[in-house]
CHARMM-style PDB file with segment names, atoms N, HN, CA, C and O in Angstrom:
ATOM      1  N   UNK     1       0.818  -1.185   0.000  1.00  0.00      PROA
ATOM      2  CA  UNK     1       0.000   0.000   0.000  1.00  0.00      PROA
ATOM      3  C   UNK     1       0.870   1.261   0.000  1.00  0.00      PROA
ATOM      4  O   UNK     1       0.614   2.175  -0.784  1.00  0.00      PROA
ATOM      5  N   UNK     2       1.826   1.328   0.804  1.00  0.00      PROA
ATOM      6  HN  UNK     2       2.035   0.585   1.441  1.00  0.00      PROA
ATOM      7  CA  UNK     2       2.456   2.892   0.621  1.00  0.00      PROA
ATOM      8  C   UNK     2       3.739   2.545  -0.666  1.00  0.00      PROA
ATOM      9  O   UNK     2       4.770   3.183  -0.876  1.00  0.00      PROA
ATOM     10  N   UNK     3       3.254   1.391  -1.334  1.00  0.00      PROA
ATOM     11  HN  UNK     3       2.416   0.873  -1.164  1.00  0.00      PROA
ATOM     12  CA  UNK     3       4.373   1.777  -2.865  1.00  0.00      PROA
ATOM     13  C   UNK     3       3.241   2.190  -3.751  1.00  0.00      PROA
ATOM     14  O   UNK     3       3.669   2.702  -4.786  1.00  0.00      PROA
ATOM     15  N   UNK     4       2.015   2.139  -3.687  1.00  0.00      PROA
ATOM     16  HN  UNK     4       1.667   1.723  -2.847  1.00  0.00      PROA
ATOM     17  CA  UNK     4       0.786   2.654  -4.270  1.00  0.00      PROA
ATOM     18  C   UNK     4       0.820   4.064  -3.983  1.00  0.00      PROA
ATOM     19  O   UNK     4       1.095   4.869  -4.873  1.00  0.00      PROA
ATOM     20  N   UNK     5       0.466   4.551  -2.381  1.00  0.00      PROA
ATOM     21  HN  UNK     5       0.243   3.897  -1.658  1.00  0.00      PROA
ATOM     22  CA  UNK     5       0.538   5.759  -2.283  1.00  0.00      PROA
ATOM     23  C   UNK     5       1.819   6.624  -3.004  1.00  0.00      PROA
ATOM     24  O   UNK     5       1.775   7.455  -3.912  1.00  0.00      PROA
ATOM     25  N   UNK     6       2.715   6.213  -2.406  1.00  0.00      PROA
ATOM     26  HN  UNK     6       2.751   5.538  -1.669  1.00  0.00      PROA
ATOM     27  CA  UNK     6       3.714   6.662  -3.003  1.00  0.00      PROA
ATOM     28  C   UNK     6       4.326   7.416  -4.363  1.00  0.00      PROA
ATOM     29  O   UNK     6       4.980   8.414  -4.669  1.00  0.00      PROA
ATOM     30  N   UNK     7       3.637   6.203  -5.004  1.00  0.00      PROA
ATOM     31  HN  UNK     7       3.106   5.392  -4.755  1.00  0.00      PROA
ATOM     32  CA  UNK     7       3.753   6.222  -6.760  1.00  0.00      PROA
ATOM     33  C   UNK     7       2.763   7.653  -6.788  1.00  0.00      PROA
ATOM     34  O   UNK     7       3.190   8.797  -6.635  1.00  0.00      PROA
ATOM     35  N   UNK     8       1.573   7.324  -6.986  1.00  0.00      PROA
ATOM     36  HN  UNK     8       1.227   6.394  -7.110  1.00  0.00      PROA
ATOM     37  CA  UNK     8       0.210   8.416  -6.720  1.00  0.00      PROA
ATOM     38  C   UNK     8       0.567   9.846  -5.872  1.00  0.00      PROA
ATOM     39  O   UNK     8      -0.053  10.887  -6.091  1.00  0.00      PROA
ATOM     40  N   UNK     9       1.519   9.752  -5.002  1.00  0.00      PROA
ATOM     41  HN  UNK     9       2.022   8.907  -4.825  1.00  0.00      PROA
ATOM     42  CA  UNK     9       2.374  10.775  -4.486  1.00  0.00      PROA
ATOM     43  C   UNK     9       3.144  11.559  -5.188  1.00  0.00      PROA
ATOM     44  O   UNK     9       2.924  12.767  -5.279  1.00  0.00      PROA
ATOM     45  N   UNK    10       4.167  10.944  -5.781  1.00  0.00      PROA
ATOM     46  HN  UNK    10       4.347   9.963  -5.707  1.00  0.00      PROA
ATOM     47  CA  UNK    10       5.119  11.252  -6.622  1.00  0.00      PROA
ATOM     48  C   UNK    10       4.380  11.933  -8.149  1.00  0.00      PROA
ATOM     49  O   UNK    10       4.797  12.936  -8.729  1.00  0.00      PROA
ATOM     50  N   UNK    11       3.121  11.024  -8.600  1.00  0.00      PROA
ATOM     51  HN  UNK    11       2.783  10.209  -8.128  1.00  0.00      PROA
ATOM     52  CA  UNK    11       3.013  11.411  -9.844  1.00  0.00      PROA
ATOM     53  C   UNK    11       2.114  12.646  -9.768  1.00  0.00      PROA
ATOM     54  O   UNK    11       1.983  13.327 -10.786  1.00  0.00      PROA
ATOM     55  N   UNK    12       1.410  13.028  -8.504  1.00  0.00      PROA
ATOM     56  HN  UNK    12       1.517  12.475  -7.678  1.00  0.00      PROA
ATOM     57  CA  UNK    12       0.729  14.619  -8.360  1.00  0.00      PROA
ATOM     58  C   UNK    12       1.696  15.528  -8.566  1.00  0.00      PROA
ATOM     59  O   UNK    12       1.664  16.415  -9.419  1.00  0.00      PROA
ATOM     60  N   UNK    13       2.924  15.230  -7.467  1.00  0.00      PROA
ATOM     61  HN  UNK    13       2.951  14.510  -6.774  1.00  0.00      PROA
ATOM     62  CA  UNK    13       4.247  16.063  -7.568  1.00  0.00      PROA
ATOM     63  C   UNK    13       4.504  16.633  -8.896  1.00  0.00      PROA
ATOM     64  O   UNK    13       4.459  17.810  -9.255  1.00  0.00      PROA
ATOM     65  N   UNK    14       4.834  15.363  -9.679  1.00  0.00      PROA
ATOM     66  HN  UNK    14       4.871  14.407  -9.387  1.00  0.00      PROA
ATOM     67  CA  UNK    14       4.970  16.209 -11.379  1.00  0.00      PROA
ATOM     68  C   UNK    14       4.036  16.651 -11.964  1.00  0.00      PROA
ATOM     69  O   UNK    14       4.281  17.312 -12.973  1.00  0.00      PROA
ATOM     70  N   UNK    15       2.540  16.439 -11.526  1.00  0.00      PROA
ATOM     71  HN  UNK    15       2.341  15.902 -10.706  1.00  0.00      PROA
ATOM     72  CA  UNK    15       1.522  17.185 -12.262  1.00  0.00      PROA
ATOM     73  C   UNK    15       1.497  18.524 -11.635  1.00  0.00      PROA
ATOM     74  O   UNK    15       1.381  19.492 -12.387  1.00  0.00      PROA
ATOM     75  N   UNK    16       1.586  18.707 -10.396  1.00  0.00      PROA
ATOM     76  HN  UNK    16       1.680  17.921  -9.784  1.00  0.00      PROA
ATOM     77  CA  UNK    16       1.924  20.173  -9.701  1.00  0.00      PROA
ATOM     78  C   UNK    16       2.776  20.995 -10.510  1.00  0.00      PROA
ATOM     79  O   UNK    16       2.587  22.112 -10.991  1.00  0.00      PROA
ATOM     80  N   UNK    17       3.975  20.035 -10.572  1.00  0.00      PROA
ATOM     81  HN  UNK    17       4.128  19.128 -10.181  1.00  0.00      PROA
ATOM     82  CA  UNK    17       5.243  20.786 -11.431  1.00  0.00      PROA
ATOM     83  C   UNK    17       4.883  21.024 -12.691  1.00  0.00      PROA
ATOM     84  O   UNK    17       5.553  21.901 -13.237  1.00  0.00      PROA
ATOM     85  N   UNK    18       3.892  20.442 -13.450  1.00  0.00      PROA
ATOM     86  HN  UNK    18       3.347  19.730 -13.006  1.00  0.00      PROA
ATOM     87  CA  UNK    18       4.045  20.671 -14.750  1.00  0.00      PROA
ATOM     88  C   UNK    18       2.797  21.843 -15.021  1.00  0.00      PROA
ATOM     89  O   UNK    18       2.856  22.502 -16.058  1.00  0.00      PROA
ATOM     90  N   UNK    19       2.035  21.997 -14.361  1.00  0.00      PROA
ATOM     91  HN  UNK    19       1.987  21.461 -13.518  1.00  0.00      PROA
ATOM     92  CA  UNK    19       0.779  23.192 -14.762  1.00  0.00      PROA
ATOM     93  C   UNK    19       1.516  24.262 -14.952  1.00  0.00      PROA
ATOM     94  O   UNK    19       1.798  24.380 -16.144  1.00  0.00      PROA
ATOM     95  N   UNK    20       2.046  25.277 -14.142  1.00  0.00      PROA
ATOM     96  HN  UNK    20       1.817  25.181 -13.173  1.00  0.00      PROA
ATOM     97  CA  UNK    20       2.501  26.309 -14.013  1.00  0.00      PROA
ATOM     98  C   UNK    20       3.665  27.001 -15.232  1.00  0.00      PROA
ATOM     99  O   UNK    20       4.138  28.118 -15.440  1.00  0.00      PROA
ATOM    100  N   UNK    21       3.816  25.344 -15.993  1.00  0.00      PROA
ATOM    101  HN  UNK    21       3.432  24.436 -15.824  1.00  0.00      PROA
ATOM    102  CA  UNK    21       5.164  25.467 -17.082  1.00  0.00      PROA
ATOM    103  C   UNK    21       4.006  25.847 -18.084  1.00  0.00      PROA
ATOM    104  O   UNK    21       3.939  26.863 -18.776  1.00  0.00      PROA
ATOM    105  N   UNK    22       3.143  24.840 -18.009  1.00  0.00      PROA
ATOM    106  HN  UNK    22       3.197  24.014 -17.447  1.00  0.00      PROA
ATOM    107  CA  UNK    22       1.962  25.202 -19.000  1.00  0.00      PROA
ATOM    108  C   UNK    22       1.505  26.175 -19.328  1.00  0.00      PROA
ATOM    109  O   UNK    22       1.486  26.785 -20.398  1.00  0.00      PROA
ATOM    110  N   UNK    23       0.959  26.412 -17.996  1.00  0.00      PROA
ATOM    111  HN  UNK    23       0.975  25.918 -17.127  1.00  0.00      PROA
ATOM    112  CA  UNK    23       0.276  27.744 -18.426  1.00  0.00      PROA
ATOM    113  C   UNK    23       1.341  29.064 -18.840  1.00  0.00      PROA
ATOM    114  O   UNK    23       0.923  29.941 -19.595  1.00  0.00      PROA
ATOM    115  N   UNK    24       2.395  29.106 -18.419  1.00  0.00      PROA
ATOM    116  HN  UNK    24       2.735  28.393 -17.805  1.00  0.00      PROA
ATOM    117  CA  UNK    24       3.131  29.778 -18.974  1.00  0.00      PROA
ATOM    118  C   UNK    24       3.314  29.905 -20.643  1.00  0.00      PROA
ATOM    119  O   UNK    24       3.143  30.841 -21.424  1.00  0.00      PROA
ATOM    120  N   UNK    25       3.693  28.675 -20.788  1.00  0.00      PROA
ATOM    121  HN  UNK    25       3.831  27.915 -20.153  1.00  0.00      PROA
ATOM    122  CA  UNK    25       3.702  28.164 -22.343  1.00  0.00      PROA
ATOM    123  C   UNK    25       2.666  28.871 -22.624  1.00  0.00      PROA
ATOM    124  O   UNK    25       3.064  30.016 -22.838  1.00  0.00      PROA
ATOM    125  N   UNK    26       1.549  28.803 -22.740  1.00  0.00      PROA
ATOM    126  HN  UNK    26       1.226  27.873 -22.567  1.00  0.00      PROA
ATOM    127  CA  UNK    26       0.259  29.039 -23.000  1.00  0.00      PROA
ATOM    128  C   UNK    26       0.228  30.490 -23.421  1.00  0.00      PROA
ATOM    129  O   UNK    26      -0.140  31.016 -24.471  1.00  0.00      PROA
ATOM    130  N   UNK    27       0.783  31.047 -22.153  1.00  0.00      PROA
ATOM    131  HN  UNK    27       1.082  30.619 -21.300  1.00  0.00      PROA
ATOM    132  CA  UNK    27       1.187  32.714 -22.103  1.00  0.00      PROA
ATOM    133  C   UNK    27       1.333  33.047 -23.173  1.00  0.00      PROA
ATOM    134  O   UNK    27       0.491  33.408 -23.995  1.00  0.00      PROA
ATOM    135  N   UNK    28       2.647  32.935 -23.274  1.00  0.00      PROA
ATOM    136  HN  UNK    28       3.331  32.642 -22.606  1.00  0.00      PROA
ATOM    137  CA  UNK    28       3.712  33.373 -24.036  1.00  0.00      PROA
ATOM    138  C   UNK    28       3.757  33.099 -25.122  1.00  0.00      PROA
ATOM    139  O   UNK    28       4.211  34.007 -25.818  1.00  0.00      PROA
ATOM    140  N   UNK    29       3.380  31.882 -25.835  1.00  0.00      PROA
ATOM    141  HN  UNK    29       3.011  31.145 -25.270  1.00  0.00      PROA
ATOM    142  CA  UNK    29       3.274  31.393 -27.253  1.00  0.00      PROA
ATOM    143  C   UNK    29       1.812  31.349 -27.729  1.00  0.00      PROA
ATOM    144  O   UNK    29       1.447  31.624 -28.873  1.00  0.00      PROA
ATOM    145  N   UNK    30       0.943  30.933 -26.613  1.00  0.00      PROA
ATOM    146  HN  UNK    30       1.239  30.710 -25.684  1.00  0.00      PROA
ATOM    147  CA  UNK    30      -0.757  31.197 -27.390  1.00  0.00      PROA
ATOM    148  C   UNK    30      -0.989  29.870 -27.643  1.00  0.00      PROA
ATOM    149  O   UNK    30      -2.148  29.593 -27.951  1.00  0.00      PROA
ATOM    150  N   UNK    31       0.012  28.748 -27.584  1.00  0.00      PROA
ATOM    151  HN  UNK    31       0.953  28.973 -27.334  1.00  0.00      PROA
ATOM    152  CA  UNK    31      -0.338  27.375 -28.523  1.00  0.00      PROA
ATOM    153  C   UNK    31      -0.755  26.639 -27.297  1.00  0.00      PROA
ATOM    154  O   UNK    31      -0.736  27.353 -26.295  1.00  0.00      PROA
ATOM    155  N   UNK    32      -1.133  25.386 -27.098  1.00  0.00      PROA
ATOM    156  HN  UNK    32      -1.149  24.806 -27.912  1.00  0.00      PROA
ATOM    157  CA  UNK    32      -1.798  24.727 -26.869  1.00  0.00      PROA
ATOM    158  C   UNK    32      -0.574  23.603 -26.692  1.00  0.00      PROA
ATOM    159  O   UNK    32       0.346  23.346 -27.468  1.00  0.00      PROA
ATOM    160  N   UNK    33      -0.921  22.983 -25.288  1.00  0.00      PROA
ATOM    161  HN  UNK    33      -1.669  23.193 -24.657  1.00  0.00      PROA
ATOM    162  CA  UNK    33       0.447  21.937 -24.752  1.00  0.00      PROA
ATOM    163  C   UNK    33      -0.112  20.719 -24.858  1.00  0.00      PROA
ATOM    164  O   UNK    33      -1.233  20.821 -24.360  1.00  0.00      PROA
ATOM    165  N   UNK    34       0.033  19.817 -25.171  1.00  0.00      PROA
ATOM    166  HN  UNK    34       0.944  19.734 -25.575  1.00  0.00      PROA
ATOM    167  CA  UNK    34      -0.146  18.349 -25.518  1.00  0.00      PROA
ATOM    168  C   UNK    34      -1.118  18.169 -26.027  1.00  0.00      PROA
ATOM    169  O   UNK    34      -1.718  17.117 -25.807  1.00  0.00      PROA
ATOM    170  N   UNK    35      -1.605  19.080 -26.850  1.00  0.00      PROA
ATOM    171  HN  UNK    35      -1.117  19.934 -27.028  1.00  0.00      PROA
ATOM    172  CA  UNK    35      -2.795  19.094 -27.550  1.00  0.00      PROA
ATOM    173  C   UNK    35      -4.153  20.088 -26.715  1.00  0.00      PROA
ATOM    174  O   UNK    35      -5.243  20.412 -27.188  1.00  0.00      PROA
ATOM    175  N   UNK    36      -3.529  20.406 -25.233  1.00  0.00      PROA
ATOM    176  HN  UNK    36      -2.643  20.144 -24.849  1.00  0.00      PROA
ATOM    177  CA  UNK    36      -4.999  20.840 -24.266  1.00  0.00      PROA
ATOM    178  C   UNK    36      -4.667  22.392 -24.247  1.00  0.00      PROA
ATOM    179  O   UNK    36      -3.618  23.033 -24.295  1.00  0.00      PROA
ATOM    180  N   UNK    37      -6.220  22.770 -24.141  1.00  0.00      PROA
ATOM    181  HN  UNK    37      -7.073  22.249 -24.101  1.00  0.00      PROA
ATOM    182  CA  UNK    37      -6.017  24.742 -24.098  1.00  0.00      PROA
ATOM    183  C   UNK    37      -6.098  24.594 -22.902  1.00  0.00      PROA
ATOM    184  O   UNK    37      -7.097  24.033 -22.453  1.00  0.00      PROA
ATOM    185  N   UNK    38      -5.051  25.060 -22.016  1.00  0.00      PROA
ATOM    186  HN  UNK    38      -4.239  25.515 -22.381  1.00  0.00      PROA
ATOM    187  CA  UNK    38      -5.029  24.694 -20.412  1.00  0.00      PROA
ATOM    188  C   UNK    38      -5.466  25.676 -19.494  1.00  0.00      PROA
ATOM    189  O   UNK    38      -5.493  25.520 -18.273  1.00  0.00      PROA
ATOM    190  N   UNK    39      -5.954  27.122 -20.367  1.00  0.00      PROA
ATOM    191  HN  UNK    39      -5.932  27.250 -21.358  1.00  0.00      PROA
ATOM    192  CA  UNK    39      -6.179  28.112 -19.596  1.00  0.00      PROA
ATOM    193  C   UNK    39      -8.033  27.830 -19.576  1.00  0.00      PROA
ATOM    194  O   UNK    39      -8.759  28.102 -18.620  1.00  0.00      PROA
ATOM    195  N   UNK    40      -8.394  27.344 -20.639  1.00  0.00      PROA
ATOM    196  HN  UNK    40      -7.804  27.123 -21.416  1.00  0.00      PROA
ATOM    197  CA  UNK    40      -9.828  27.115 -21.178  1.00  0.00      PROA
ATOM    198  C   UNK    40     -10.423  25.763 -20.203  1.00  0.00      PROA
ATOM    199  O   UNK    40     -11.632  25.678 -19.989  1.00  0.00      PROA
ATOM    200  N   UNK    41      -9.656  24.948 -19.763  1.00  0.00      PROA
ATOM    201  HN  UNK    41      -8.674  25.017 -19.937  1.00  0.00      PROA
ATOM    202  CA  UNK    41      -9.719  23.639 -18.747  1.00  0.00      PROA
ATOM    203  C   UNK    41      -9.980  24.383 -17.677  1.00  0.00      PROA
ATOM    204  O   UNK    41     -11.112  24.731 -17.339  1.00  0.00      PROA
ATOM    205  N   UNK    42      -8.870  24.676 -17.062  1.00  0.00      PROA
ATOM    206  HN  UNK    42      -7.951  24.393 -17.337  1.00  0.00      PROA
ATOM    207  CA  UNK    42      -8.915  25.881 -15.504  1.00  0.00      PROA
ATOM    208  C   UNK    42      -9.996  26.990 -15.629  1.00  0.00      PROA
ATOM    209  O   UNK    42     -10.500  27.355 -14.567  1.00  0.00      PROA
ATOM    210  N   UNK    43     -10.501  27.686 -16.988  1.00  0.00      PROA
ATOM    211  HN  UNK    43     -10.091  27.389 -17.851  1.00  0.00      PROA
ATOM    212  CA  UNK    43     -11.616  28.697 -16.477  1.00  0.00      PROA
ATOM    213  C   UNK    43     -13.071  27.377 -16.108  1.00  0.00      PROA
ATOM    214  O   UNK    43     -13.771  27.255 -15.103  1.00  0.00      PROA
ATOM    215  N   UNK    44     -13.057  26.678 -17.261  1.00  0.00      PROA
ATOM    216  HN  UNK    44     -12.488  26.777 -18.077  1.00  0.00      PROA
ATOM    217  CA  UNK    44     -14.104  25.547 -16.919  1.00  0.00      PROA
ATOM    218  C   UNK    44     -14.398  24.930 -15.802  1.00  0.00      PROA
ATOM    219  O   UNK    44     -15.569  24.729 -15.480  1.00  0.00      PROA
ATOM    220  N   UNK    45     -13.047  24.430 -14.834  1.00  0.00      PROA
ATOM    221  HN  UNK    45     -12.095  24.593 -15.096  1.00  0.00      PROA
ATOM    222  CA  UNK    45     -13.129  23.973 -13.772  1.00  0.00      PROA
ATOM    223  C   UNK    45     -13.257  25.014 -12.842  1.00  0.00      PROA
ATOM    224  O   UNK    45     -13.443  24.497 -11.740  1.00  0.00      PROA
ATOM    225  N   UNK    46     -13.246  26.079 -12.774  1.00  0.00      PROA
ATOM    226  HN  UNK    46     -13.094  26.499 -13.668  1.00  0.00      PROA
ATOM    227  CA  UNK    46     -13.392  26.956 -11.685  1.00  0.00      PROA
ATOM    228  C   UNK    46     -14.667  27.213 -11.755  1.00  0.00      PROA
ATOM    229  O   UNK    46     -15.288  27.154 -10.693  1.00  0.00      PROA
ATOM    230  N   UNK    47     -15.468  27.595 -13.101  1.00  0.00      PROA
ATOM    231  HN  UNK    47     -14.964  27.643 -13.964  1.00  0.00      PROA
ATOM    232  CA  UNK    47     -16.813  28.000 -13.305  1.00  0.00      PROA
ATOM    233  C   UNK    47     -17.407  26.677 -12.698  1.00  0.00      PROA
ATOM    234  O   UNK    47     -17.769  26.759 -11.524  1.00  0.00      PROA
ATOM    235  N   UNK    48     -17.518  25.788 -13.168  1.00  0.00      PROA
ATOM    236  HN  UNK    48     -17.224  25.722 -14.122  1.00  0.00      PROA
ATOM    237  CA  UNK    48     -18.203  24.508 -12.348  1.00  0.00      PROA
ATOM    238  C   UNK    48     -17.827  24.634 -11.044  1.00  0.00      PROA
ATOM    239  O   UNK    48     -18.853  24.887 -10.412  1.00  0.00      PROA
ATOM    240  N   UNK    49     -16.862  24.588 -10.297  1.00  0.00      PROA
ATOM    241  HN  UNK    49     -16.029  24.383 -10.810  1.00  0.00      PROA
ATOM    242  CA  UNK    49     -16.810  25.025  -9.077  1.00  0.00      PROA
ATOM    243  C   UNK    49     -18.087  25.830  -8.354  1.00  0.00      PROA
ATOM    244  O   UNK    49     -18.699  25.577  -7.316  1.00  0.00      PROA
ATOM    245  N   UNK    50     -18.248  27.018  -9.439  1.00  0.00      PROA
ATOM    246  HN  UNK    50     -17.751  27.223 -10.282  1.00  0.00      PROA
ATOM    247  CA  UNK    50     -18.972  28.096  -8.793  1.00  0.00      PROA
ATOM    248  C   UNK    50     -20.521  27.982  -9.110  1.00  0.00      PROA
ATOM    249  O   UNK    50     -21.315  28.653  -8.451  1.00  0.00      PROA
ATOM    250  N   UNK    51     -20.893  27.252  -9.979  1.00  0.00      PROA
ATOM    251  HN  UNK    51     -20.247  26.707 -10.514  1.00  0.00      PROA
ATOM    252  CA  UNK    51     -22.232  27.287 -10.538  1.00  0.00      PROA
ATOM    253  C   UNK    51     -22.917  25.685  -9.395  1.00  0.00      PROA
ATOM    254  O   UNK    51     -24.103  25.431  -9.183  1.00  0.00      PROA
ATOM    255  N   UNK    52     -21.971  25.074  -8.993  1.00  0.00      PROA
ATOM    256  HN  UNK    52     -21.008  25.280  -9.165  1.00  0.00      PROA
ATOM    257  CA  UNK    52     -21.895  23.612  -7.604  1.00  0.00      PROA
ATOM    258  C   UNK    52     -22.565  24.093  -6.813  1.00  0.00      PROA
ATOM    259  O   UNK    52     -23.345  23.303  -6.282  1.00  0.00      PROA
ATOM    260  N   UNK    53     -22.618  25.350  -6.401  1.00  0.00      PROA
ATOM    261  HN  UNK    53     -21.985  25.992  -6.833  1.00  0.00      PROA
ATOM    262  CA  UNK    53     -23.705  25.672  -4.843  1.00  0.00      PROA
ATOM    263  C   UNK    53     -22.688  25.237  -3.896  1.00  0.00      PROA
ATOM    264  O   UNK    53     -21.584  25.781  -3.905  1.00  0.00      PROA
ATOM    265  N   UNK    54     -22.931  24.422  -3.184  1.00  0.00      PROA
ATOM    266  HN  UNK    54     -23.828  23.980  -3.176  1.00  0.00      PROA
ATOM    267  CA  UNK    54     -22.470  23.965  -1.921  1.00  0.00      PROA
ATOM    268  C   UNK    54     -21.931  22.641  -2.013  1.00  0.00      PROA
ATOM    269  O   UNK    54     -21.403  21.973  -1.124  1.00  0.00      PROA
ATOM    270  N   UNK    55     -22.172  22.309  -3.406  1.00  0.00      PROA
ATOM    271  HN  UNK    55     -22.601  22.852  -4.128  1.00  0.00      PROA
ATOM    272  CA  UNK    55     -21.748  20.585  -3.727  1.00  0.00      PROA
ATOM    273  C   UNK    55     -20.334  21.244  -4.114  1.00  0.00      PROA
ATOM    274  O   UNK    55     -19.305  20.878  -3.547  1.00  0.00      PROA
ATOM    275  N   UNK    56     -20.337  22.245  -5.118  1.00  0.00      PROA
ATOM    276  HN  UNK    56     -21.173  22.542  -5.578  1.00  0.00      PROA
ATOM    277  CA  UNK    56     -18.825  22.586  -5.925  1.00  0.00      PROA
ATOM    278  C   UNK    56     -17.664  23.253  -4.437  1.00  0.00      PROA
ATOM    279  O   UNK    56     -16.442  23.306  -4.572  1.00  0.00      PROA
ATOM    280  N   UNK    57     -18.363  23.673  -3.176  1.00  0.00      PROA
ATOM    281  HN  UNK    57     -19.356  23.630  -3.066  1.00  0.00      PROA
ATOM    282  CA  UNK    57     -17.785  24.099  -2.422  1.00  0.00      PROA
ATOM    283  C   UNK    57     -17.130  22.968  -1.483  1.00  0.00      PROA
ATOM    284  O   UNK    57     -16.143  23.186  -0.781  1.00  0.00      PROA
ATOM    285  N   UNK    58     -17.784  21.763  -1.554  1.00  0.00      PROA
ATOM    286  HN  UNK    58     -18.586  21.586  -2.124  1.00  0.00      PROA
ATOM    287  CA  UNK    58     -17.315  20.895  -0.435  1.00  0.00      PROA
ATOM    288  C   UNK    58     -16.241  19.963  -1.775  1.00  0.00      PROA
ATOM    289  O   UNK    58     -15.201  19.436  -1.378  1.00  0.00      PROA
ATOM    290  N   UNK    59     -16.535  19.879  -2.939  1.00  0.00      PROA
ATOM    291  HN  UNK    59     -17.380  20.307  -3.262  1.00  0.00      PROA
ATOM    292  CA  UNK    59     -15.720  19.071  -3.914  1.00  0.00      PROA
ATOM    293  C   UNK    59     -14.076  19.739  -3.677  1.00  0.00      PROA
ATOM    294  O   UNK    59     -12.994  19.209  -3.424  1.00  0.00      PROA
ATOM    295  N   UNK    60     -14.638  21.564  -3.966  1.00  0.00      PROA
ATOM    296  HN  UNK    60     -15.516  21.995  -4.172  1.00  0.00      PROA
ATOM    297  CA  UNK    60     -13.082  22.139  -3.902  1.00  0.00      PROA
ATOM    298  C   UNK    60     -12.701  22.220  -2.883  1.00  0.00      PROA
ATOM    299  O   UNK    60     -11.625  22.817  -2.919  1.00  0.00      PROA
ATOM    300  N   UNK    61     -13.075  21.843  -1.533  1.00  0.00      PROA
ATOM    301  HN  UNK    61     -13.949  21.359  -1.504  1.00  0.00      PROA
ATOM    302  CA  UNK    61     -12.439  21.838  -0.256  1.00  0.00      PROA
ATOM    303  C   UNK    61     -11.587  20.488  -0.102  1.00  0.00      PROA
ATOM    304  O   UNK    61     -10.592  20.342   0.608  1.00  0.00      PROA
ATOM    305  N   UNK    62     -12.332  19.329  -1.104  1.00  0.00      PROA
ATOM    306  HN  UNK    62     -13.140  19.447  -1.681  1.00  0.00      PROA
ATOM    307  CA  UNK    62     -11.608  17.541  -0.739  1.00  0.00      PROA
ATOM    308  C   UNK    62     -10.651  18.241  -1.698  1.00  0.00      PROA
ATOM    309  O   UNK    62      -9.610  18.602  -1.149  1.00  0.00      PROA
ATOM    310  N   UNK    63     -10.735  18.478  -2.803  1.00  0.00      PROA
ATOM    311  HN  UNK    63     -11.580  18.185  -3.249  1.00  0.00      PROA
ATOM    312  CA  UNK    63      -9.675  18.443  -3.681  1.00  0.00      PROA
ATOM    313  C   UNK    63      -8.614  19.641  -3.380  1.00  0.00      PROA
ATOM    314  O   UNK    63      -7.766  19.836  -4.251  1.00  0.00      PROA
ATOM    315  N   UNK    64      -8.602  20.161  -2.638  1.00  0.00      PROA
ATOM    316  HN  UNK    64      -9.291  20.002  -1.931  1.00  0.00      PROA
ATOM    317  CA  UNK    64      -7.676  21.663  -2.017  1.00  0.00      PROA
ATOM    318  C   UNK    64      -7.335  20.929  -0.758  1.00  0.00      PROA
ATOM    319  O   UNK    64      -6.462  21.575  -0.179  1.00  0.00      PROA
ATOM    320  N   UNK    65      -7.603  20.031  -0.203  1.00  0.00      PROA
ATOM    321  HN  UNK    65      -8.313  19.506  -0.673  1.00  0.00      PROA
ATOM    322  CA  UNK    65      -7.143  19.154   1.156  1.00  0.00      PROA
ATOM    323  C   UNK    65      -5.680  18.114   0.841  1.00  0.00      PROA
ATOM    324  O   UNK    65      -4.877  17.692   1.673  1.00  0.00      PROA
ATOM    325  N   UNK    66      -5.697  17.870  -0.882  1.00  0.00      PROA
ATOM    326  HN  UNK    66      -6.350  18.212  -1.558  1.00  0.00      PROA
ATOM    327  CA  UNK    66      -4.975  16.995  -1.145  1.00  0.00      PROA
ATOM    328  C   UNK    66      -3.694  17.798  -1.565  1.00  0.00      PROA
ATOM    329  O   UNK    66      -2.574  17.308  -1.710  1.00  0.00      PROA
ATOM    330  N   UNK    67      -3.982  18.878  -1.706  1.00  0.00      PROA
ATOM    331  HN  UNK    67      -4.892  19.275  -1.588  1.00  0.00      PROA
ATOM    332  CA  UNK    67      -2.522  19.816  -2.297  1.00  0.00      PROA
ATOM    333  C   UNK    67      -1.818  20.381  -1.082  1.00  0.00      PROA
ATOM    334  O   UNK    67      -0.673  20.816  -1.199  1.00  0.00      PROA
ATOM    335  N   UNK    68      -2.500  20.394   0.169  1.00  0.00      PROA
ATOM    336  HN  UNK    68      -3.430  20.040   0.264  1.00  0.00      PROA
ATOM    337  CA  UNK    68      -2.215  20.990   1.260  1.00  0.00      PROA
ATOM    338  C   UNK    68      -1.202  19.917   1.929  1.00  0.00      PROA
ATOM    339  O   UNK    68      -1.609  18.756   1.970  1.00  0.00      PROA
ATOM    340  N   UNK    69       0.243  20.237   2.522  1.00  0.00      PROA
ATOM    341  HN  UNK    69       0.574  21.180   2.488  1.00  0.00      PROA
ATOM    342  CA  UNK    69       0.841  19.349   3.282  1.00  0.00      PROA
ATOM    343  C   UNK    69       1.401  19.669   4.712  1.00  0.00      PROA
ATOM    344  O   UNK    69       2.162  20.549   5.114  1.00  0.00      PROA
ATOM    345  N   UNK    70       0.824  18.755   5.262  1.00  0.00      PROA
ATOM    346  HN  UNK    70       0.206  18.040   4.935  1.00  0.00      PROA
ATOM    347  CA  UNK    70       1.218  18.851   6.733  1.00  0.00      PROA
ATOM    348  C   UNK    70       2.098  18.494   7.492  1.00  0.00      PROA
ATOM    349  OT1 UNK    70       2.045  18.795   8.684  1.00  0.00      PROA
TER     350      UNK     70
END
């Protein structure tokens, strides 16, 4: 079990690491990174967030619990 967690640990790590390159990319060139418009994903997921009521508020609280380290 913690070579499961672990792995699943490690591979958020590089997804953490890799947004911020993205969206940069995104910036700066306008093109589109592995094929995804990554700024057009993130406005989508935030708007669903907000249109959730109280469901999108407790979703982004589990999923903002997992980026948080203690």
């Amino acid at each position: 079990m913690n070579y499961i967690t672990g792995f699943f640990g490690g591979l958020m790590s590089v997804m953490i690491a890799i947004l911020p390159v993205t969206i940069l990319w995104y910036v700066l060139t306008g093109g589109d990174v592995f094929g995804m418009d990554v700024i057009a994903n993130l406005t989508a997921l935030v708007n669903s967030f907000g249109t959730g009521g109280f469901t999108g508020l407790v979703v982004m609280l589990l999923i903002a619990s997992f980026f948080v380290k203690e």
